[in-house]
PDB file of N, CA, C and O in Angstrom:
ATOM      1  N   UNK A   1       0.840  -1.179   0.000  1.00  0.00           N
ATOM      2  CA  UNK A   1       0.000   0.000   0.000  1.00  0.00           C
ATOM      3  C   UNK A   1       0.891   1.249   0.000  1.00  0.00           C
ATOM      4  O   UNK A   1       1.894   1.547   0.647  1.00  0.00           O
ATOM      5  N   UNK A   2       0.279   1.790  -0.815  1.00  0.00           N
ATOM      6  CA  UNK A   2       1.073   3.351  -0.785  1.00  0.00           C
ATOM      7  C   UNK A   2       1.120   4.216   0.699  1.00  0.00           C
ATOM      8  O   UNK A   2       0.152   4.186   1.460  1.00  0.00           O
ATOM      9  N   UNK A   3       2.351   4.981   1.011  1.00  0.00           N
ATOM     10  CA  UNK A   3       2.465   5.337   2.175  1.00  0.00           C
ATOM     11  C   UNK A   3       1.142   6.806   2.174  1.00  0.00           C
ATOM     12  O   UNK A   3       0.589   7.034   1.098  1.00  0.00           O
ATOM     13  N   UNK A   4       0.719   7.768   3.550  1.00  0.00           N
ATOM     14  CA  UNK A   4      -0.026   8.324   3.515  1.00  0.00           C
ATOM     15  C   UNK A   4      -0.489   9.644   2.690  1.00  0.00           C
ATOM     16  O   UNK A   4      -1.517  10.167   2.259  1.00  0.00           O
ATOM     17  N   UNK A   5       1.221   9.901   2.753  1.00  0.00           N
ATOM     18  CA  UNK A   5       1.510  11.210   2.008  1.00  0.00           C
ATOM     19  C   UNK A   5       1.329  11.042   0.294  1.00  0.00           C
ATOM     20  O   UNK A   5       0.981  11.818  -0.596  1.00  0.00           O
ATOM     21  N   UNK A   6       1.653   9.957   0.322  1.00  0.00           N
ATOM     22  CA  UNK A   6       1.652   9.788  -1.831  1.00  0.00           C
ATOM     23  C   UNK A   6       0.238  10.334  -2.286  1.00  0.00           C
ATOM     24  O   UNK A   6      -0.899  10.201  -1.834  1.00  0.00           O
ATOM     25  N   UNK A   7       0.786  11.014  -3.386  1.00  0.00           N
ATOM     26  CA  UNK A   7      -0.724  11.861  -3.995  1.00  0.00           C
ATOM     27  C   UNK A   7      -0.939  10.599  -4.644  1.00  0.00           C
ATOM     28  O   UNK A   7      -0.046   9.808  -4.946  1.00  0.00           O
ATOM     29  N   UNK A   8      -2.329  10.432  -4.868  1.00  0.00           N
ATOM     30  CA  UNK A   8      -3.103   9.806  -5.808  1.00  0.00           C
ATOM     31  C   UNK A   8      -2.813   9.698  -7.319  1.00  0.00           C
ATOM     32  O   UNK A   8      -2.761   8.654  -7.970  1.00  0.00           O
ATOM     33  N   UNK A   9      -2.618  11.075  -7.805  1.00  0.00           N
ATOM     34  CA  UNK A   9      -2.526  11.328  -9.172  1.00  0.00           C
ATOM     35  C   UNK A   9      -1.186  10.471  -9.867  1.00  0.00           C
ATOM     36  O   UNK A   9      -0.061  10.752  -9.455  1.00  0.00           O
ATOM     37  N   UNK A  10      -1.344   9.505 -10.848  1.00  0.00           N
ATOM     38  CA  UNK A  10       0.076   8.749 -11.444  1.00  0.00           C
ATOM     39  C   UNK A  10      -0.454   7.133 -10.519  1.00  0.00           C
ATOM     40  O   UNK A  10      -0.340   6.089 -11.161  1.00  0.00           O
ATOM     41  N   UNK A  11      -0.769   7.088  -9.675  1.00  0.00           N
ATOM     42  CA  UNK A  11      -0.878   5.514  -8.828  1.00  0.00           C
ATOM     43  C   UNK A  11      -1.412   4.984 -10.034  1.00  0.00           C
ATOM     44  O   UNK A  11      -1.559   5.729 -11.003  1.00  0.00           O
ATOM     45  N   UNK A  12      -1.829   3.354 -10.104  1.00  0.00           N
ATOM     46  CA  UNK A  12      -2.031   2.510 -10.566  1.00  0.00           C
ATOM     47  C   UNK A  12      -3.686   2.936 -10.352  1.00  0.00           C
ATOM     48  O   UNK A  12      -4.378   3.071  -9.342  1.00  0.00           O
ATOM     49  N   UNK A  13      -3.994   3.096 -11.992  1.00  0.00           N
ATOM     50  CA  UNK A  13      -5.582   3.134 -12.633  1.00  0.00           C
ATOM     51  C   UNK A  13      -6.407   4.685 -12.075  1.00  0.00           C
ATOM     52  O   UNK A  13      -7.622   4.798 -11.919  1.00  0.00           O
ATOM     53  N   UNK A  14      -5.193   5.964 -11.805  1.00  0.00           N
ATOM     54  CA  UNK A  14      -5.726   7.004 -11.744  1.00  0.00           C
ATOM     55  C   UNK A  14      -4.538   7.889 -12.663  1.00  0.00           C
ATOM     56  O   UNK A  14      -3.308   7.884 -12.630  1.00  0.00           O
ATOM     57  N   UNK A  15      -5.332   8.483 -13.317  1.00  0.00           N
ATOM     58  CA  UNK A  15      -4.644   9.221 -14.506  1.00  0.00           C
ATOM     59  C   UNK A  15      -5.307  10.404 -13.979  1.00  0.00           C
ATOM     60  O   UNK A  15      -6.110  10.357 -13.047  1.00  0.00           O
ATOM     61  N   UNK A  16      -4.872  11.738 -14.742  1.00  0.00           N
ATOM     62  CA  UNK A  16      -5.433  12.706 -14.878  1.00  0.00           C
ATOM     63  C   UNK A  16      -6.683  13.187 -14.658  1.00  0.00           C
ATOM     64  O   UNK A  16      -6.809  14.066 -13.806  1.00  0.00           O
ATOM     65  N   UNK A  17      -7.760  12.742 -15.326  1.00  0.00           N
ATOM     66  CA  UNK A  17      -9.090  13.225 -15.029  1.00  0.00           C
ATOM     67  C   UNK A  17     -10.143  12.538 -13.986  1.00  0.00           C
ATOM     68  O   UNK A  17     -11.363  12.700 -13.994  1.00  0.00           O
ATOM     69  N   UNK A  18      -9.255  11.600 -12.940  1.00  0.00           N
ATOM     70  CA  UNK A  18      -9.802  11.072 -11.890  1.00  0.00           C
ATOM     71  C   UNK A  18      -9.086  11.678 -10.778  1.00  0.00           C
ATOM     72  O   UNK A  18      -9.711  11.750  -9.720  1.00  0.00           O
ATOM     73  N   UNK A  19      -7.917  12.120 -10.810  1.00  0.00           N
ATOM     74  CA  UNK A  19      -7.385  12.557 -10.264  1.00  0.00           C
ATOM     75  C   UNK A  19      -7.984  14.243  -9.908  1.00  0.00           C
ATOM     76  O   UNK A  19      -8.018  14.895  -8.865  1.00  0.00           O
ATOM     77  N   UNK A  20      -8.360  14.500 -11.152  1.00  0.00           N
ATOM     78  CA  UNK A  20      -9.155  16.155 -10.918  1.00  0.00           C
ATOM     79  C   UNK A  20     -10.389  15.993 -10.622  1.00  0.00           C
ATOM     80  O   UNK A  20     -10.877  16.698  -9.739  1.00  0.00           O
ATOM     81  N   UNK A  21     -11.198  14.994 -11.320  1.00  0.00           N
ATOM     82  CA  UNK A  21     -12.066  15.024  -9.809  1.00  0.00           C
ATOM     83  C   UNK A  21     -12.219  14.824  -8.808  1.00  0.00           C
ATOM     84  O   UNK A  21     -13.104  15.395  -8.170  1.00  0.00           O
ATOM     85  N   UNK A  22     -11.058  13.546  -8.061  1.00  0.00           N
ATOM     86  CA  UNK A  22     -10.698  13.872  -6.756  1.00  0.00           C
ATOM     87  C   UNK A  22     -10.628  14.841  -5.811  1.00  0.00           C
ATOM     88  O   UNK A  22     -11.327  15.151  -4.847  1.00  0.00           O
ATOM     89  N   UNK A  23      -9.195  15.431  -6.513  1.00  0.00           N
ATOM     90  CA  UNK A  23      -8.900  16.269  -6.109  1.00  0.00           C
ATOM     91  C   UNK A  23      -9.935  17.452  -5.942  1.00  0.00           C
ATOM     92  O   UNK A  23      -9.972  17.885  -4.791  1.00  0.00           O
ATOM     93  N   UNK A  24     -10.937  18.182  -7.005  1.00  0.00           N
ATOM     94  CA  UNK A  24     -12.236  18.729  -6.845  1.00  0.00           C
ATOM     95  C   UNK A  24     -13.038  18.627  -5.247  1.00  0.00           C
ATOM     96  O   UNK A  24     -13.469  19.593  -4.616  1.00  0.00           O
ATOM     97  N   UNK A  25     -13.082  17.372  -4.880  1.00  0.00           N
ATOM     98  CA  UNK A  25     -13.477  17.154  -3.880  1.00  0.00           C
ATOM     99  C   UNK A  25     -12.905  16.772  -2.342  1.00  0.00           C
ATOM    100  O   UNK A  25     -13.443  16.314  -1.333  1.00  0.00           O
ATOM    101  N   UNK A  26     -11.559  17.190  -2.679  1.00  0.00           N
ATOM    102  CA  UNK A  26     -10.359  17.395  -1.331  1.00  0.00           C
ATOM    103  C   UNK A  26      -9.687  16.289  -1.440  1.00  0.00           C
ATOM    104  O   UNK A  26      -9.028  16.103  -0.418  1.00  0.00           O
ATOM    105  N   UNK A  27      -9.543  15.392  -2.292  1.00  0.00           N
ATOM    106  CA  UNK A  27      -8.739  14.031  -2.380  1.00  0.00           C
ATOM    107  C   UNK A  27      -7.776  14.301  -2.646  1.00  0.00           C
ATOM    108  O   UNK A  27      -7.833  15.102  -3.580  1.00  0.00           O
ATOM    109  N   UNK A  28      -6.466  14.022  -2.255  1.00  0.00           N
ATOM    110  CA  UNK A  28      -5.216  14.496  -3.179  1.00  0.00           C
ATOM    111  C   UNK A  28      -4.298  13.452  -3.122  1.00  0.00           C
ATOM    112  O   UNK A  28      -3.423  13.317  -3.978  1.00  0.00           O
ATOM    113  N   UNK A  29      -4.510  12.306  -1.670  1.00  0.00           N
ATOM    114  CA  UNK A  29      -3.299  12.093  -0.999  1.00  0.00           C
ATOM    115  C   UNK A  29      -3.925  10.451  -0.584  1.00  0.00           C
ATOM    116  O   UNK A  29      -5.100  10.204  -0.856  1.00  0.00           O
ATOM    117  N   UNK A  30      -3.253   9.634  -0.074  1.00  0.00           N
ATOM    118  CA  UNK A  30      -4.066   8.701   0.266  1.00  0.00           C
ATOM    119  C   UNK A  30      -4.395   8.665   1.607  1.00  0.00           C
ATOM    120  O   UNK A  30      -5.111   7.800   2.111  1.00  0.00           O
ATOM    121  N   UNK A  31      -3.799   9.748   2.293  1.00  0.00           N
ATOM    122  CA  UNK A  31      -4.342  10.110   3.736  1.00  0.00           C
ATOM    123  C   UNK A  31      -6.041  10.666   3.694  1.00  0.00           C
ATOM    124  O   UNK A  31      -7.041  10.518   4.396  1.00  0.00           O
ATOM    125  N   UNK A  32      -5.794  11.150   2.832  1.00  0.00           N
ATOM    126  CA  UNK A  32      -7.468  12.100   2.212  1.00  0.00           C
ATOM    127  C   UNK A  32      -8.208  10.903   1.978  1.00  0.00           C
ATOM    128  O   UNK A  32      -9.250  10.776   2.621  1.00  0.00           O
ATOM    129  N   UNK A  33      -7.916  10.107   1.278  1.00  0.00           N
ATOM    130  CA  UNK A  33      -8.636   8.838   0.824  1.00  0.00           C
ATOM    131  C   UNK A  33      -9.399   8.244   1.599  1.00  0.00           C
ATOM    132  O   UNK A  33     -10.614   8.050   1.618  1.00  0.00           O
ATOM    133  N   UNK A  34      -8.207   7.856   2.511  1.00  0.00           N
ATOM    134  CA  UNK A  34      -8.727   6.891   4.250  1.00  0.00           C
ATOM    135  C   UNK A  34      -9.941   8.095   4.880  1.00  0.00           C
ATOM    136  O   UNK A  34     -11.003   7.706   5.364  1.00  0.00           O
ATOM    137  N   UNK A  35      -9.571   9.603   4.776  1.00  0.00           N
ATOM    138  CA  UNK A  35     -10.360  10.331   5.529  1.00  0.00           C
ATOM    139  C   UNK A  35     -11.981  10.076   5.026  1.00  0.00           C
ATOM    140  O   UNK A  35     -12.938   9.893   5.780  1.00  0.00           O
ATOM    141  N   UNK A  36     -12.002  10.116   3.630  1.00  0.00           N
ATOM    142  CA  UNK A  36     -13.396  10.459   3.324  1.00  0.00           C
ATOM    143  C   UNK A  36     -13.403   9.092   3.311  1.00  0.00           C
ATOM    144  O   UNK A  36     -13.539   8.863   2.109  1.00  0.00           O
ATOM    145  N   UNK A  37     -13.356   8.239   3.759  1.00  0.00           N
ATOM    146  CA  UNK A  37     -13.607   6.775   4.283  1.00  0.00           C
ATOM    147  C   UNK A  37     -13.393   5.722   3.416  1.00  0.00           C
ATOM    148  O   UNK A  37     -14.355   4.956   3.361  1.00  0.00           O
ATOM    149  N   UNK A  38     -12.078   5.315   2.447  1.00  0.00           N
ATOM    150  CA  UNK A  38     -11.561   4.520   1.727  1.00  0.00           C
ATOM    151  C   UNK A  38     -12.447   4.819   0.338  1.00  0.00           C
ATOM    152  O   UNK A  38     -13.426   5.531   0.116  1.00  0.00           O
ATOM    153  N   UNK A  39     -11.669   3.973  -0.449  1.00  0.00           N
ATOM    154  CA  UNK A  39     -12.503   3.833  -2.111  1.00  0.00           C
ATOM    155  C   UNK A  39     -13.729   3.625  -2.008  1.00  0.00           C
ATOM    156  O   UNK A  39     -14.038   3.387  -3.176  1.00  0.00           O
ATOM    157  N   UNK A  40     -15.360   3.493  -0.940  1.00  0.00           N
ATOM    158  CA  UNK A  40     -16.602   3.872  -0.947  1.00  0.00           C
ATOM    159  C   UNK A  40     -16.809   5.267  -1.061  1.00  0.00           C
ATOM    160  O   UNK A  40     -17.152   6.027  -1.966  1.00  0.00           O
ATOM    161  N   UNK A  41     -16.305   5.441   0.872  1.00  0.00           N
ATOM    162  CA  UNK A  41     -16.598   7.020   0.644  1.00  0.00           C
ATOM    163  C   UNK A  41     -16.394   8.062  -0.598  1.00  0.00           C
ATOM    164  O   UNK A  41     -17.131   8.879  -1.149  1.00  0.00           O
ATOM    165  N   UNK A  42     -15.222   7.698  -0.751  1.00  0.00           N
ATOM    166  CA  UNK A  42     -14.668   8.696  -1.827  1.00  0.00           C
ATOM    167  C   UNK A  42     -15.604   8.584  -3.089  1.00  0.00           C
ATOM    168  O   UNK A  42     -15.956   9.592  -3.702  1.00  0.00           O
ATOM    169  N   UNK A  43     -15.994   7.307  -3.449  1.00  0.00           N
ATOM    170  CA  UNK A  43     -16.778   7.262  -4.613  1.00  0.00           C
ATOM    171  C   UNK A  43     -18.358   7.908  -4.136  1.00  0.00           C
ATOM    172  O   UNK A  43     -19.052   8.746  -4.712  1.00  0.00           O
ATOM    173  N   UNK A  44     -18.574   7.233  -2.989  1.00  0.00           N
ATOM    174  CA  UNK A  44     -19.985   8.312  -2.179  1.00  0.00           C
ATOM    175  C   UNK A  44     -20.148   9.906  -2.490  1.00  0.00           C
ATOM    176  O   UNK A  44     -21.136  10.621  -2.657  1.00  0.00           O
ATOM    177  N   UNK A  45     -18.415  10.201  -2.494  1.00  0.00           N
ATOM    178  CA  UNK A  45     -18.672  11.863  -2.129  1.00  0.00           C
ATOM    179  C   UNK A  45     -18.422  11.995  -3.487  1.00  0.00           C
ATOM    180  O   UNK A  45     -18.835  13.154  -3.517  1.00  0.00           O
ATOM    181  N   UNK A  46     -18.092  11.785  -4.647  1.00  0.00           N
ATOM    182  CA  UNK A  46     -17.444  11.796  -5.905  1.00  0.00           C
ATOM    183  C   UNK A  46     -19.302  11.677  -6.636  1.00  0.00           C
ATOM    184  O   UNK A  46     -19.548  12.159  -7.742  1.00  0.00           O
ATOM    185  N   UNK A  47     -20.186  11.111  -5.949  1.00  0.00           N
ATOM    186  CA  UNK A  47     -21.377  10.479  -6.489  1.00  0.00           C
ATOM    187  C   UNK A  47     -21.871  11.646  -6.003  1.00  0.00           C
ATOM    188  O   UNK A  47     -22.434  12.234  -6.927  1.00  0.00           O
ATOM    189  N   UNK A  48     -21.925  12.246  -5.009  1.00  0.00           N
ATOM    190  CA  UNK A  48     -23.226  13.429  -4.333  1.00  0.00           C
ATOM    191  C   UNK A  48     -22.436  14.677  -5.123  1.00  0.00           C
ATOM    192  O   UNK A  48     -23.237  15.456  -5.640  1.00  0.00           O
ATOM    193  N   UNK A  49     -21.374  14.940  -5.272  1.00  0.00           N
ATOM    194  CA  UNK A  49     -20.550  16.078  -5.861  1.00  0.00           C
ATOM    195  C   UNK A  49     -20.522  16.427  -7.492  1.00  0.00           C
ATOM    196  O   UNK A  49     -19.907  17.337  -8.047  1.00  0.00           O
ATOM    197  N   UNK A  50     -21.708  15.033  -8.302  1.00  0.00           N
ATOM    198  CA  UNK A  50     -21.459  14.817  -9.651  1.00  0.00           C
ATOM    199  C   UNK A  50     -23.088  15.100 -10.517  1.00  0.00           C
ATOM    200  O   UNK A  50     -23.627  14.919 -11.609  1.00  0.00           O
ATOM    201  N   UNK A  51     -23.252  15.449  -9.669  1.00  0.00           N
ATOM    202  CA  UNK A  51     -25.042  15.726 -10.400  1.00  0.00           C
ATOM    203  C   UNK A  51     -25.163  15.828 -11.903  1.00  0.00           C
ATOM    204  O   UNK A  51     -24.370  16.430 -12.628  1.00  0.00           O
ATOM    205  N   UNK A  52     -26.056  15.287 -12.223  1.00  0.00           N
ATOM    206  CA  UNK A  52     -26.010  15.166 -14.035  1.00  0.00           C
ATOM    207  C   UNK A  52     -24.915  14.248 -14.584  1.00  0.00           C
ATOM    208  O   UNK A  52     -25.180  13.747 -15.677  1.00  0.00           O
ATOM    209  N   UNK A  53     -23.392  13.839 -13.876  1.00  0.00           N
ATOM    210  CA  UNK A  53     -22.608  13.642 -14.432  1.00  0.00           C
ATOM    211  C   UNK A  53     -22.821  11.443 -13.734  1.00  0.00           C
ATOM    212  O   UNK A  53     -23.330  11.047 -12.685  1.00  0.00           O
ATOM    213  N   UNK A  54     -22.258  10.707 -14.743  1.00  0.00           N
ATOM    214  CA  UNK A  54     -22.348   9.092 -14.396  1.00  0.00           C
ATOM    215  C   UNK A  54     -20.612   9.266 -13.720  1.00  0.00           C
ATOM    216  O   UNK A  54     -19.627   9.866 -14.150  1.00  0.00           O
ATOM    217  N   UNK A  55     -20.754   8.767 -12.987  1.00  0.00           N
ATOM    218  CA  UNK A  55     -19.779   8.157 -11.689  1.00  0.00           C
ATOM    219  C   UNK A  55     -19.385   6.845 -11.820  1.00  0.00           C
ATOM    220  O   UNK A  55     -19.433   6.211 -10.766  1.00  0.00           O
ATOM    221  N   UNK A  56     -18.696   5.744 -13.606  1.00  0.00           N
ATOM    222  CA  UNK A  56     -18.291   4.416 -13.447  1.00  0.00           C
ATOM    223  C   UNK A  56     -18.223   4.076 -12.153  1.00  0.00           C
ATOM    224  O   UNK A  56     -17.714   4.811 -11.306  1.00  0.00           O
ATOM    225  N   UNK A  57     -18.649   3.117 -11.946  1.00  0.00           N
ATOM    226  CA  UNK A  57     -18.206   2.441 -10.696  1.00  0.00           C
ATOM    227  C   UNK A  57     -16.534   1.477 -10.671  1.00  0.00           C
ATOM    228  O   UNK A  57     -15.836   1.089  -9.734  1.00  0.00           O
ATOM    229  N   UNK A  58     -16.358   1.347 -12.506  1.00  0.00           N
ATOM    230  CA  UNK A  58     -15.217   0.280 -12.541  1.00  0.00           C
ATOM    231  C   UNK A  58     -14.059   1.735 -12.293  1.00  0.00           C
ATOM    232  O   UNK A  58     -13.146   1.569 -11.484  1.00  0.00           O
ATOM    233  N   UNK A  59     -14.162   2.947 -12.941  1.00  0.00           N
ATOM    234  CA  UNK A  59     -13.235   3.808 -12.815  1.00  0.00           C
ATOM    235  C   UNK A  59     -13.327   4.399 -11.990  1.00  0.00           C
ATOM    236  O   UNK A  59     -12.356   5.145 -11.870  1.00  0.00           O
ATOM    237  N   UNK A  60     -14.354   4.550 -10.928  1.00  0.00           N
ATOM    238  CA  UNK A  60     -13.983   5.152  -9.532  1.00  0.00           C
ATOM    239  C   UNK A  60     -13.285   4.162  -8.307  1.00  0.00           C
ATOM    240  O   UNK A  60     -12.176   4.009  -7.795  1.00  0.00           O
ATOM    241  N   UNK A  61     -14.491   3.667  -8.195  1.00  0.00           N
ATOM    242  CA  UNK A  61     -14.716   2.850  -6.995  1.00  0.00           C
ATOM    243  C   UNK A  61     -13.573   1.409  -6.952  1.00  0.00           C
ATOM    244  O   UNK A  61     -13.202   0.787  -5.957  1.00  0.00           O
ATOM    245  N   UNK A  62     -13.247   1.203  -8.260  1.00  0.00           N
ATOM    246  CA  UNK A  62     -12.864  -0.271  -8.226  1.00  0.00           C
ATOM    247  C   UNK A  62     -11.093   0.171  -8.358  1.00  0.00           C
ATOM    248  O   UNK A  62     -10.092  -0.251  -7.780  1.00  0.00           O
ATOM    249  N   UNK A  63     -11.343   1.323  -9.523  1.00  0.00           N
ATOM    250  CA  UNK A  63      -9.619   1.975  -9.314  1.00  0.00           C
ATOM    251  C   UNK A  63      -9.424   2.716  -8.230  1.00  0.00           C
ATOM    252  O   UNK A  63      -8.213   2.890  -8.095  1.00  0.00           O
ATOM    253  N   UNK A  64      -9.970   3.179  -7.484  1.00  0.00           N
ATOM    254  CA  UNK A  64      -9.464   3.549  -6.286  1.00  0.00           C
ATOM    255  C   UNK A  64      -8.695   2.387  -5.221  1.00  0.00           C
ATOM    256  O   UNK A  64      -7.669   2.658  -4.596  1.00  0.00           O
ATOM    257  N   UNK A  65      -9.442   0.973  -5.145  1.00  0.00           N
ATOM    258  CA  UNK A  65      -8.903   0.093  -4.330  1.00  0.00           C
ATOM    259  C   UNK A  65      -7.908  -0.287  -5.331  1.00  0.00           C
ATOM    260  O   UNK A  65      -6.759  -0.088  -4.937  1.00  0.00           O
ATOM    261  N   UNK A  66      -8.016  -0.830  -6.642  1.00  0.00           N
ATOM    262  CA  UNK A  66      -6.865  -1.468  -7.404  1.00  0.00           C
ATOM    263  C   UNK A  66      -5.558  -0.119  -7.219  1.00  0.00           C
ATOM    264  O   UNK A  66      -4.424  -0.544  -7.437  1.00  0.00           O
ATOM    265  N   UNK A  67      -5.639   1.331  -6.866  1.00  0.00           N
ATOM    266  CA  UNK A  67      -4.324   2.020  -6.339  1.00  0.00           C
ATOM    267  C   UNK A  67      -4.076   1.762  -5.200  1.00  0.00           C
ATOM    268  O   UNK A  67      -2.851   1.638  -5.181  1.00  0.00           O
ATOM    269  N   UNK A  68      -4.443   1.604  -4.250  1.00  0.00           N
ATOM    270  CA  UNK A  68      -4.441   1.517  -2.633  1.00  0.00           C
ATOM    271  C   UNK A  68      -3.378  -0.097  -2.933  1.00  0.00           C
ATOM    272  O   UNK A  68      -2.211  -0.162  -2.547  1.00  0.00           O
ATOM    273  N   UNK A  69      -4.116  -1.301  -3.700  1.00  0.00           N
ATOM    274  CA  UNK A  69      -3.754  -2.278  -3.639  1.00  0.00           C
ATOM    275  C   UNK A  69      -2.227  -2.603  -4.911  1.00  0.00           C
ATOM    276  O   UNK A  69      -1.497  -3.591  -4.996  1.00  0.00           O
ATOM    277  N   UNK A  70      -2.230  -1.853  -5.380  1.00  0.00           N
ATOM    278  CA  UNK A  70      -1.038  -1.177  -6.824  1.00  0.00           C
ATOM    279  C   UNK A  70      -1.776  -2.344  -7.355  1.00  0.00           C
ATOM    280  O   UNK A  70      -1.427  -3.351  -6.738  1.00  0.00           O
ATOM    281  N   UNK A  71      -2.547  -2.563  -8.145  1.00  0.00           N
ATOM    282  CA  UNK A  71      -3.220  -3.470  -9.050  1.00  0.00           C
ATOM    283  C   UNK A  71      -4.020  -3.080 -10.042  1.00  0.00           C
ATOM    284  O   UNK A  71      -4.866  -2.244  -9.726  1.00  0.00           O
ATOM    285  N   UNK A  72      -3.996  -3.557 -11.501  1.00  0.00           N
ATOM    286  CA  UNK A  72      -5.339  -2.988 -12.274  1.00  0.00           C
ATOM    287  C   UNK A  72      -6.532  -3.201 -11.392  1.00  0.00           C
ATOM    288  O   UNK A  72      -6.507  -4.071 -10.522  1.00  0.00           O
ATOM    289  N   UNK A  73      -7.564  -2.444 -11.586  1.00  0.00           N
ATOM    290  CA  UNK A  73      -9.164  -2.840 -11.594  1.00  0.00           C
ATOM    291  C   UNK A  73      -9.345  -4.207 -11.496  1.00  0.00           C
ATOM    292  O   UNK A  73      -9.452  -5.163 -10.728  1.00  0.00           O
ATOM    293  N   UNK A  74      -9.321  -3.729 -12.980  1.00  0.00           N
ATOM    294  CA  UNK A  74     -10.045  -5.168 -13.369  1.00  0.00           C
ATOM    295  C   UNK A  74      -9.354  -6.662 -12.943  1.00  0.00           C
ATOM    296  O   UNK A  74      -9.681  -7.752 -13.411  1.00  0.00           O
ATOM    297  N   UNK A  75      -8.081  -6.348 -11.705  1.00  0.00           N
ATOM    298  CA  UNK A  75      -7.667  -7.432 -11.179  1.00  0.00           C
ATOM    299  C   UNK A  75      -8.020  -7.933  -9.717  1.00  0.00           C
ATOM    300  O   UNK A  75      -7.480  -8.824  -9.061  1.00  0.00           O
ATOM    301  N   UNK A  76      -9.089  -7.102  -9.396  1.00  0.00           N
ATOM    302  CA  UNK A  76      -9.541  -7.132  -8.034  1.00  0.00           C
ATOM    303  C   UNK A  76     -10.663  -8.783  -8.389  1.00  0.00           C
ATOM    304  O   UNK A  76     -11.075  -9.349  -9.401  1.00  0.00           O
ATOM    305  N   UNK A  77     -10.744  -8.958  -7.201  1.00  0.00           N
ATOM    306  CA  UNK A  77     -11.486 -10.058  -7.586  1.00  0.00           C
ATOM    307  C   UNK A  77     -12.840 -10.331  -7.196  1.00  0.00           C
ATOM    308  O   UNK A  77     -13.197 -10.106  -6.040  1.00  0.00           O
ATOM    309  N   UNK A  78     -13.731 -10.857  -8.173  1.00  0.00           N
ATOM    310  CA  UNK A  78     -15.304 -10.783  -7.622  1.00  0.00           C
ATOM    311  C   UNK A  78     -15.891 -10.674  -6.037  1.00  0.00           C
ATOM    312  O   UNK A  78     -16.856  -9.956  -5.776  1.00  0.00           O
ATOM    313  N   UNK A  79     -15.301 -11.349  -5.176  1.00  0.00           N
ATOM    314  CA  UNK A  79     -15.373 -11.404  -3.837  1.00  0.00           C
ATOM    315  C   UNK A  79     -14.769  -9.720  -3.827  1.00  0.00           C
ATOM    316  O   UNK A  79     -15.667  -8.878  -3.805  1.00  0.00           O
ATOM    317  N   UNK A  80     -13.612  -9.292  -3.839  1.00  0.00           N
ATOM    318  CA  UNK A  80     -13.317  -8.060  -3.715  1.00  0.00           C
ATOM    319  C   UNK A  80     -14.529  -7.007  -3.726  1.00  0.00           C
ATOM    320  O   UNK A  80     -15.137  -6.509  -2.778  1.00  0.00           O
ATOM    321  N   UNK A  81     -14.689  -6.822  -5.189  1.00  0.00           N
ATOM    322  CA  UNK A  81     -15.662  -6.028  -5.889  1.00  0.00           C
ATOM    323  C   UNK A  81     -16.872  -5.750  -5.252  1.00  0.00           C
ATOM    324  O   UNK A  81     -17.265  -4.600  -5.060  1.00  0.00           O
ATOM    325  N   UNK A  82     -17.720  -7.154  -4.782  1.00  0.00           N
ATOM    326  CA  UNK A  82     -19.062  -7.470  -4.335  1.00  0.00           C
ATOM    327  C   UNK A  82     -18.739  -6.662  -3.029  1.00  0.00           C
ATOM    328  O   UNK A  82     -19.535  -5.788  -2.687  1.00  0.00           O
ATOM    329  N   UNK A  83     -17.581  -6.913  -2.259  1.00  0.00           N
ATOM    330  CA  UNK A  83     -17.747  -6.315  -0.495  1.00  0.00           C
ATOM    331  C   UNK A  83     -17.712  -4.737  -1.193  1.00  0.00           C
ATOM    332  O   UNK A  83     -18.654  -4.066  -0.772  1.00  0.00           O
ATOM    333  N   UNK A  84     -17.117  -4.239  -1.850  1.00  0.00           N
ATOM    334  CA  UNK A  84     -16.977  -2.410  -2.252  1.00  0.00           C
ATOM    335  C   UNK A  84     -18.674  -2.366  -2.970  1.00  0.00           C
ATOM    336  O   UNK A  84     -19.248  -1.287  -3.117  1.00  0.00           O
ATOM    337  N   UNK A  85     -18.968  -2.968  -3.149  1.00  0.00           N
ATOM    338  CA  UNK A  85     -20.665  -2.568  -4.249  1.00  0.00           C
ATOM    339  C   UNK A  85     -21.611  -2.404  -2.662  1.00  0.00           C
ATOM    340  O   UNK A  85     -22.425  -1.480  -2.646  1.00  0.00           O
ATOM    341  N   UNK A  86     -21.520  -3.080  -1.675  1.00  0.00           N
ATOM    342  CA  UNK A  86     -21.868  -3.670  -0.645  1.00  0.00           C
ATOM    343  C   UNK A  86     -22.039  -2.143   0.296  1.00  0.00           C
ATOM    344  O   UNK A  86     -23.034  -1.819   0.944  1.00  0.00           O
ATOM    345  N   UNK A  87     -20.592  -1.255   0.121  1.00  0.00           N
ATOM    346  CA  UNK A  87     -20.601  -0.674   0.984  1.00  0.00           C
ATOM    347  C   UNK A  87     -20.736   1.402  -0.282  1.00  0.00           C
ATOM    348  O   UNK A  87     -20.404   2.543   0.038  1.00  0.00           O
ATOM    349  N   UNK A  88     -21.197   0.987  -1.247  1.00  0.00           N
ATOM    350  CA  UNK A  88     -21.617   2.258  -1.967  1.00  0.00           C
ATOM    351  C   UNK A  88     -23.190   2.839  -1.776  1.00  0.00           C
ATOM    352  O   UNK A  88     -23.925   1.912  -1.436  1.00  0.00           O
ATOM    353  N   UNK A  89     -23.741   3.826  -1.874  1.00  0.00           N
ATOM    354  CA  UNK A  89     -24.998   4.274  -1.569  1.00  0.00           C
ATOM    355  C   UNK A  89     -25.445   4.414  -3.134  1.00  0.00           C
ATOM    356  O   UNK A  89     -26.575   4.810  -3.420  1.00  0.00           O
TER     357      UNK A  89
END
């Protein structure tokens, strides 16, 4: 896992324009991450902060843990996935 201080932006399955909407919403760091309460919250607050706009769940929610975990997405595994769907509003 990335230490607290590492910005988000460049990790594994956040590029640029996830990174600015993060960041949009105080994310910058993976200390911020844990704050707004891991890859749910963040996708929670990324979801109430996006009105009109669709919120992927594979490019928020699932790349947020595949950076935390340095892994693609799409390498998390069904059991993974199902507990994060589990804990989104």
């Amino acid at each position: 896992m990335p230490s607290a201080n590492t910005r988000l932006n460049g990790l594994t399955n956040i590029g640029p324009t996830i990174a600015a909407r993060l960041e949009a919403v105080g994310i910058k760091t993976v200390a911020d991450l844990r704050r707004a309460g891991g890859p749910a919250g963040a996708y929670n607050l990324l979801k109430a902060n996006s009105s009109g706009k669709t919120v992927p769940v594979c490019y928020y929610l699932y790349s947020l843990q595949g950076a935390l975990d340095r892994v693609h997405w799409d390498a998390l595994t069904k059991k993974a996935k199902r507990k994060l769907l589990r804990q989104i509003q």
